[in-house]
DOFIVEX-279571 format. One line per field, with one value per residue (C-alpha): residue number from 1; residue in three letters; x, y, z. Coordinates in Angstrom, 3 decimals. Example, Ala and Ser with C-alpha at 12.3 -4.5 7.8 and 13.67 -1.06 7.14 Angstrom:
2
num <- [1, 2]
residuo <- [ala, ser]
X <- [12.300, 13.670]
Y <- [-4.500, -1.060]
Z <- [7.800, 7.140]
This chain:
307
num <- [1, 2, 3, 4, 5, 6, 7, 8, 9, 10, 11, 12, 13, 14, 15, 16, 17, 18, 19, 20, 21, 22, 23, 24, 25, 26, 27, 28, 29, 30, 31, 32, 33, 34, 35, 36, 37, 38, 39, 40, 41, 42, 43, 44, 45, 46, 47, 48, 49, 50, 51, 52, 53, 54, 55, 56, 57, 58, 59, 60, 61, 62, 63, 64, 65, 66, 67, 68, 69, 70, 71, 72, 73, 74, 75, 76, 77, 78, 79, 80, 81, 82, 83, 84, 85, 86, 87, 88, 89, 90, 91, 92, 93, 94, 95, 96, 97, 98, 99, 100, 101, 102, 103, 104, 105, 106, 107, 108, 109, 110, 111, 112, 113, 114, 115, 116, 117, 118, 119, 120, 121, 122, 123, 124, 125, 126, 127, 128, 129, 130, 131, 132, 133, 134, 135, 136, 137, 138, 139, 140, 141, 142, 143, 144, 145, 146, 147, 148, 149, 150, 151, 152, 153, 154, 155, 156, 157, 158, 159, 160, 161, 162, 163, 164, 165, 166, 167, 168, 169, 170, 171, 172, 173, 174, 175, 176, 177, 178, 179, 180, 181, 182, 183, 184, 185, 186, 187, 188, 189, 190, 191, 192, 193, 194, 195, 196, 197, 198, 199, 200, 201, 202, 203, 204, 205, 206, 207, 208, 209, 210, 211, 212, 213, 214, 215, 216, 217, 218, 219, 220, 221, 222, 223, 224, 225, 226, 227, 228, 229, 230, 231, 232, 233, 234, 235, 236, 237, 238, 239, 240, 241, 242, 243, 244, 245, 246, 247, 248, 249, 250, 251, 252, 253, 254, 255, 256, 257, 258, 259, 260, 261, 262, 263, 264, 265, 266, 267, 268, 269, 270, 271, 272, 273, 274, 275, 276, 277, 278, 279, 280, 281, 282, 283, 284, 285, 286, 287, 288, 289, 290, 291, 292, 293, 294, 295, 296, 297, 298, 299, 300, 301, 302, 303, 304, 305, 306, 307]
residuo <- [unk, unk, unk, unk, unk, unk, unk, unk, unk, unk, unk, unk, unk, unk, unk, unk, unk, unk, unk, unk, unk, unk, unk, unk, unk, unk, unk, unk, unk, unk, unk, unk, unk, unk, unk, unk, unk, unk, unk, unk, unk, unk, unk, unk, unk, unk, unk, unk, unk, unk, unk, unk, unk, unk, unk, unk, unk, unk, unk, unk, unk, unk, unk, unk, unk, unk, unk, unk, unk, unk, unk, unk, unk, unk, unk, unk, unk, unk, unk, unk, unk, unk, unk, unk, unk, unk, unk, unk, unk, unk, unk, unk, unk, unk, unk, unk, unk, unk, unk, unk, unk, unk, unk, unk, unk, unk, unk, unk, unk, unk, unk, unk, unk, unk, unk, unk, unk, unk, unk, unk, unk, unk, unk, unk, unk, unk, unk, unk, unk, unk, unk, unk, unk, unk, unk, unk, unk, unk, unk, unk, unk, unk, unk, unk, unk, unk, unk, unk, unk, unk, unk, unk, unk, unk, unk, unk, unk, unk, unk, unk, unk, unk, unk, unk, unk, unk, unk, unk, unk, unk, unk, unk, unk, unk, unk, unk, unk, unk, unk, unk, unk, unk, unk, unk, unk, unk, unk, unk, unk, unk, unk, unk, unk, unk, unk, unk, unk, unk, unk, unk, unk, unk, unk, unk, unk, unk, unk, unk, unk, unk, unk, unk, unk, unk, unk, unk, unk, unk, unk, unk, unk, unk, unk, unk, unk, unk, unk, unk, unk, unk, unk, unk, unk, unk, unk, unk, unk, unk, unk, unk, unk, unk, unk, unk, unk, unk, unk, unk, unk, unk, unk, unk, unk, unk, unk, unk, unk, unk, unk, unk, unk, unk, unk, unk, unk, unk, unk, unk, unk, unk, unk, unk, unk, unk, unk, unk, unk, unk, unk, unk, unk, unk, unk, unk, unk, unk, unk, unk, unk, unk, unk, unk, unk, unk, unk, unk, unk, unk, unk, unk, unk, unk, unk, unk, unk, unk, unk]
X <- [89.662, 89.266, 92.934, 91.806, 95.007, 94.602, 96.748, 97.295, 98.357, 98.999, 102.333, 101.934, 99.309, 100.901, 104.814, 106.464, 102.710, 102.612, 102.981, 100.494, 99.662, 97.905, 96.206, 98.571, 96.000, 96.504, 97.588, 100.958, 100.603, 103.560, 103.142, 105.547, 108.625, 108.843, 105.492, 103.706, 100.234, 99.281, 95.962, 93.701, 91.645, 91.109, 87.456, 85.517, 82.427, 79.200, 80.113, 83.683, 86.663, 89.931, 93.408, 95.338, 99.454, 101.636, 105.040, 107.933, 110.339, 110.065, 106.999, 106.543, 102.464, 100.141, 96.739, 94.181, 90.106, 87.590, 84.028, 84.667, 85.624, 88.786, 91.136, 93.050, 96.262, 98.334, 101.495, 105.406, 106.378, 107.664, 105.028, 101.677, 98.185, 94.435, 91.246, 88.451, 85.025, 82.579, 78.981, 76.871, 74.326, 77.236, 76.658, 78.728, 80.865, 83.992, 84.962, 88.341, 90.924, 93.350, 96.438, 98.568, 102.034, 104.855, 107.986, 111.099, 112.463, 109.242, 108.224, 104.543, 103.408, 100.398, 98.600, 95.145, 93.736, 89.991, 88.335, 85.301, 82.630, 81.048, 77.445, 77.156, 74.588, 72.554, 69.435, 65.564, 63.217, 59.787, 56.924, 53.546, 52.468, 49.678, 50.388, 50.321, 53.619, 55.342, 53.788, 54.645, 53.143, 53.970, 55.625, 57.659, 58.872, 59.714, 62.030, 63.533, 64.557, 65.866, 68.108, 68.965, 70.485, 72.031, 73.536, 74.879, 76.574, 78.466, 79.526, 80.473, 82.552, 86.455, 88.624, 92.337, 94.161, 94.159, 93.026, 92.922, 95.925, 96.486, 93.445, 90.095, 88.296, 84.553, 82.377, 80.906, 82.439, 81.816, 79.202, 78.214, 77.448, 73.440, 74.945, 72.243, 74.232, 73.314, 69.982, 66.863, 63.973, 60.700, 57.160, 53.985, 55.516, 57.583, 61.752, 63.248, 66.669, 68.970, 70.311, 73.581, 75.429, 75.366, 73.386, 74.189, 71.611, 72.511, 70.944, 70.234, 72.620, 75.149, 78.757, 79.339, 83.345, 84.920, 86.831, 89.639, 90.117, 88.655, 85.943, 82.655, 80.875, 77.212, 75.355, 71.646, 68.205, 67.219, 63.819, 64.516, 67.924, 67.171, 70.167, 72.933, 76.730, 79.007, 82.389, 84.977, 87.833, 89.105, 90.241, 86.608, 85.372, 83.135, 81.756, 77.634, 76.213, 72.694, 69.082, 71.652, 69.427, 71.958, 75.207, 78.397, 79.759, 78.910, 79.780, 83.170, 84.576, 87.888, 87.556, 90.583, 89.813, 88.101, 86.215, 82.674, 80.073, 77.357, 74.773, 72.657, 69.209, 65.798, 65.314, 63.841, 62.433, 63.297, 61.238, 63.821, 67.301, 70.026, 73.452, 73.250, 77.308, 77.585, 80.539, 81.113, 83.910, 84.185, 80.265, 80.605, 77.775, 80.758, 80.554, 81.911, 83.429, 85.739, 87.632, 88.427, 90.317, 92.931, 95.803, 96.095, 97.980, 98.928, 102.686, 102.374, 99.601, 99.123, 97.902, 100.217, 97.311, 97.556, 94.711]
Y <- [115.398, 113.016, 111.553, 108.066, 105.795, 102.402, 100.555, 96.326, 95.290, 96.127, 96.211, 99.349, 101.473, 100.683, 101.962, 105.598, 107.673, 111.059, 111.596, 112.929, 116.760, 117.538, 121.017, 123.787, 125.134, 122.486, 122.105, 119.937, 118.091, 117.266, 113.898, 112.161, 110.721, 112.215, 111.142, 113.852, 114.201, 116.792, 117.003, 119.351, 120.635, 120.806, 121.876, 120.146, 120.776, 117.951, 116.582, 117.320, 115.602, 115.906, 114.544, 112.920, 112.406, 110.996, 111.888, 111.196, 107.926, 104.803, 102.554, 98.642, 99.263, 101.947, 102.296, 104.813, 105.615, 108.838, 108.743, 105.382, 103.874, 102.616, 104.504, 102.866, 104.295, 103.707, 105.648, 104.928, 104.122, 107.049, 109.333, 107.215, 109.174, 108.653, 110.228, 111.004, 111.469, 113.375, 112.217, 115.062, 114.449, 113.937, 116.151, 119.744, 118.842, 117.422, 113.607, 112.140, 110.835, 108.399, 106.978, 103.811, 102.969, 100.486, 102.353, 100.419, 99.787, 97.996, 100.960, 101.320, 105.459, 107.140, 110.218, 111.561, 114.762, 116.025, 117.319, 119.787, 119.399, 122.299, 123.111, 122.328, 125.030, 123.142, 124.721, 123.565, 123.137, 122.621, 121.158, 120.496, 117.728, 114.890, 111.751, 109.741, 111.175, 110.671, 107.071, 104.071, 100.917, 97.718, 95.997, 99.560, 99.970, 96.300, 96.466, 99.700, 98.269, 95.127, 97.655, 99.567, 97.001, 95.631, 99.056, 99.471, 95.921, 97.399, 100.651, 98.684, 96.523, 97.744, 96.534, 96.885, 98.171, 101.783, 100.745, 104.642, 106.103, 110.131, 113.384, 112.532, 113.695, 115.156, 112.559, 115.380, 116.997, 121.001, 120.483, 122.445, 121.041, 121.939, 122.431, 120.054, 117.892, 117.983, 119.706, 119.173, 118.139, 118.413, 117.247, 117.765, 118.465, 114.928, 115.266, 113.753, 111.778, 114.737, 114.563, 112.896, 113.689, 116.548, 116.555, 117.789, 118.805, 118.042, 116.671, 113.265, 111.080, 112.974, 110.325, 109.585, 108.638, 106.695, 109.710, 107.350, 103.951, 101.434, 98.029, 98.021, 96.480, 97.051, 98.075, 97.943, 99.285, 100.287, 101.451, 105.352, 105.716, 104.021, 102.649, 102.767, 101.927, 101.977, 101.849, 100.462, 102.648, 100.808, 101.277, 102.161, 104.702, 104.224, 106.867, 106.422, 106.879, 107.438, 108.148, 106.810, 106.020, 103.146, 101.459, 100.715, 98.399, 95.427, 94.549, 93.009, 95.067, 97.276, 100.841, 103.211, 107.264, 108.514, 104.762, 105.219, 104.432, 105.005, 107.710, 110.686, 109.803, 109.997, 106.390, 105.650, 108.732, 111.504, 114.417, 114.778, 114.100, 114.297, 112.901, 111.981, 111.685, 110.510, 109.288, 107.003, 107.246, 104.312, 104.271, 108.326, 110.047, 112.815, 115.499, 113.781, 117.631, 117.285, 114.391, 117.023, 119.197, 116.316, 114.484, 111.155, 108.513, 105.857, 104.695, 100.948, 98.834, 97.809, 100.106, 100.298, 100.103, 96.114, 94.543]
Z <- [68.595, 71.653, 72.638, 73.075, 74.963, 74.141, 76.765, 75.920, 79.543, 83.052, 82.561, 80.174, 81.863, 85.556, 83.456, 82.914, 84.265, 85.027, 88.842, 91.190, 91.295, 94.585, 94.930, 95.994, 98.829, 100.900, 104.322, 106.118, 109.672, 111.420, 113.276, 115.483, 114.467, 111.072, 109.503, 107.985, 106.440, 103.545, 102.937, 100.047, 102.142, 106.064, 105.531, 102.262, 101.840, 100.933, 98.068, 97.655, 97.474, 99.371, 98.667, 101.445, 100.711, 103.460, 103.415, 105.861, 107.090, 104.813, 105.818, 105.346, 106.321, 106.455, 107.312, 107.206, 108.051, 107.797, 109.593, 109.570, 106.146, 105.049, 103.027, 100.445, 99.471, 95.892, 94.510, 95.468, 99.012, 99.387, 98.510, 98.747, 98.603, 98.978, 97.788, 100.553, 99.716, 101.640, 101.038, 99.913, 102.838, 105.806, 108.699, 108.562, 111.776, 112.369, 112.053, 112.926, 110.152, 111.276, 110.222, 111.213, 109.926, 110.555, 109.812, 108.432, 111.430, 113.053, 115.168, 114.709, 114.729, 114.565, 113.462, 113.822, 113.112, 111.830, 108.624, 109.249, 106.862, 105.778, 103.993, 100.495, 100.137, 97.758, 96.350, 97.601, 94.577, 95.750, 93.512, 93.914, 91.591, 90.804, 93.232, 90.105, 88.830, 92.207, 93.726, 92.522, 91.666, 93.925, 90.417, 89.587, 93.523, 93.525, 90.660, 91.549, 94.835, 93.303, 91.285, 94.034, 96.462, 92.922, 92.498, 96.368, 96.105, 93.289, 95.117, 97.912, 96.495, 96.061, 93.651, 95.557, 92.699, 91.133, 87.415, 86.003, 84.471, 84.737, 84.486, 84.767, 81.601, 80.712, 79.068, 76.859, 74.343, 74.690, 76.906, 79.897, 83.585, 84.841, 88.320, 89.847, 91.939, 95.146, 94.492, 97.102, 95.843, 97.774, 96.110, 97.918, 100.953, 100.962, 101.167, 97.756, 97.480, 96.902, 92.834, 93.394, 90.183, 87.411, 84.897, 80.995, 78.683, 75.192, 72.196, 71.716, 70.252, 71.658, 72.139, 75.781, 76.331, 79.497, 81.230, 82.296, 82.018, 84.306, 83.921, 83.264, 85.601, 84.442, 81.404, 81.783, 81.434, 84.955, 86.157, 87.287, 85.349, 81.570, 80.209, 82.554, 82.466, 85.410, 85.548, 88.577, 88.167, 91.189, 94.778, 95.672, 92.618, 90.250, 87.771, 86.340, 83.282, 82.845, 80.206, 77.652, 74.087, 73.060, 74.909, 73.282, 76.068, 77.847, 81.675, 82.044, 78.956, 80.239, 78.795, 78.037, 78.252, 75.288, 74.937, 73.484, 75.980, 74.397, 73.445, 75.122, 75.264, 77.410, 79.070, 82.329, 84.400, 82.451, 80.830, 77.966, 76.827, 78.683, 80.388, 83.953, 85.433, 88.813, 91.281, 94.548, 95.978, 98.668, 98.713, 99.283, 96.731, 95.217, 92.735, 89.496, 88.213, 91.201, 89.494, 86.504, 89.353, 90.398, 88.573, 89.700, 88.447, 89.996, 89.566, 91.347, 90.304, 93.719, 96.848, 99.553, 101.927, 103.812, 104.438]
């Protein structure tokens, strides 16, 4: 049975958490005056995710950026860490990671180095199909574009403190991941959105649980995606939820791991049942099965990061 944690406060979810387990593969850079940077993995690939821990002298600020987007940091002062996510259609290449930090004594240091994005190797499904299945009317795009820039002003939008509490968690019971995200799609001849989450074929009906705690911040019936809760799991990541039959939550509700969402189903553009589980991760399109691989609980409810 589903170990649901039903946590009353911040005082008792931010209290006595598990600390942070990076992966053991990763790699240490020395930087000057003691600072040092420990990162995952040196070369992700699309899609991935890659933990950043910064070790060294005691710092009163600390700043960091990849490709261009602001890292935001939680944990001890001692030990503080961020999550970088590398969009599944980023360029394999190399793009520069920074970080800034006012040690204890008021000597500002700095450290940069590079992460090398490599190929997803995502499979290319073409179709050849009736125009009427693929165009849409001016009402349908319309609405779907409403929805869309209503969607990106969510993912956009961080909430600066770390509201999850230890593992990430499936949202299926027993259930088995398609291995879809990231697929291309190509129909008559016309590039497709890549699929930016995984998708899990199970019956309808089928419970849906919050894999870690965090806010709703919407629960609706969209045009391409059905019923559809997201959740802000703060400091820029959100987890998606979508086809659902029936919702168990309502925007503005906090969740707790194990938390009913709602139920498998076929709504919006969908041939049959299933579960659609996405992830941003500071408006980064992520594979959601690499939160299962990290531990990461936050032990301050504030991130270190000033802004």
């Amino acid at each position: 049975m589903r170990n649901v944690r039903a946590l009353s406060s911040l005082i008792l979810w931010a209290a006595a958490l598990t600390p942070f387990t990076a992966p053991a593969s990763g790699e240490t850079i020395a930087c000057s005056r003691g600072l040092e940077l420990e990162l995952s993995n040196r070369e992700p690939s699309q899609g991935q995710i890659v933990v950043m821990t910064v070790k060294g002298q005691p710092r009163t600020e600390l700043r960091a950026s990849w490709s261009g987007r602001e890292l935001y940091f939680w944990g001890n002062d001692d030990q503080p860490f961020t999550l970088i996510g590398v969009d599944l259609q980023s360029r394999p290449g190399s793009y520069p990671l920074t970080v800034d930090a006012r040690l204890a004594s008021g000597e500002s240091v700095g450290c940069s180095t590079e992460l090398t994005v490599r190929d997803g190797g995502f499979p290319v499904q073409r179709l050849n199909v009736d125009d009427r299945d693929v165009e849409l009317s001016q009402e349908d795009l319309a609405r779907s574009q409403r929805e869309t820039d209503q969607l990106l002003r969510i993912f956009r939008t961080t909430t600066p403190a770390a509201l999850w509490d230890g593992s990430f968690e499936s949202p299926l019971e027993h259930a088995k991941a398609s291995g879809s995200f990231g697929k291309r799609r190509i129909l008559n001849d016309q590039p497709r959105s890549p699929h930016s989450g995984e998708d899990f074929s199970v019956p309808a009906g089928t419970p849906v649980h919050a894999p870690q705690r965090g806010r709703v911040v919407m629960a609706s019936d969209l045009f391409f995606t059905g019923n559809t809760v997201v959740i802000d799991h703060g400091l820029g990541l959100y987890t998606f939820y979508a086809h659902l039959q029936s919702m168990a939550v309502e925007i503005g509700a906090t969740v707790s791991t194990g938390d009913l969402l709602g139920r498998v189903g076929a709504t919006g553009r969908v041939t049959g049942p299933h579960l659609h589980w996405a992830a941003r991760l500071n408006d980064t399109r992520v594979d959601p099965l690499e939160l299962l691989s990290i531990s990461a609980s936050p032990t301050s409810p504030n991130p270190t990061t000033s802004r």
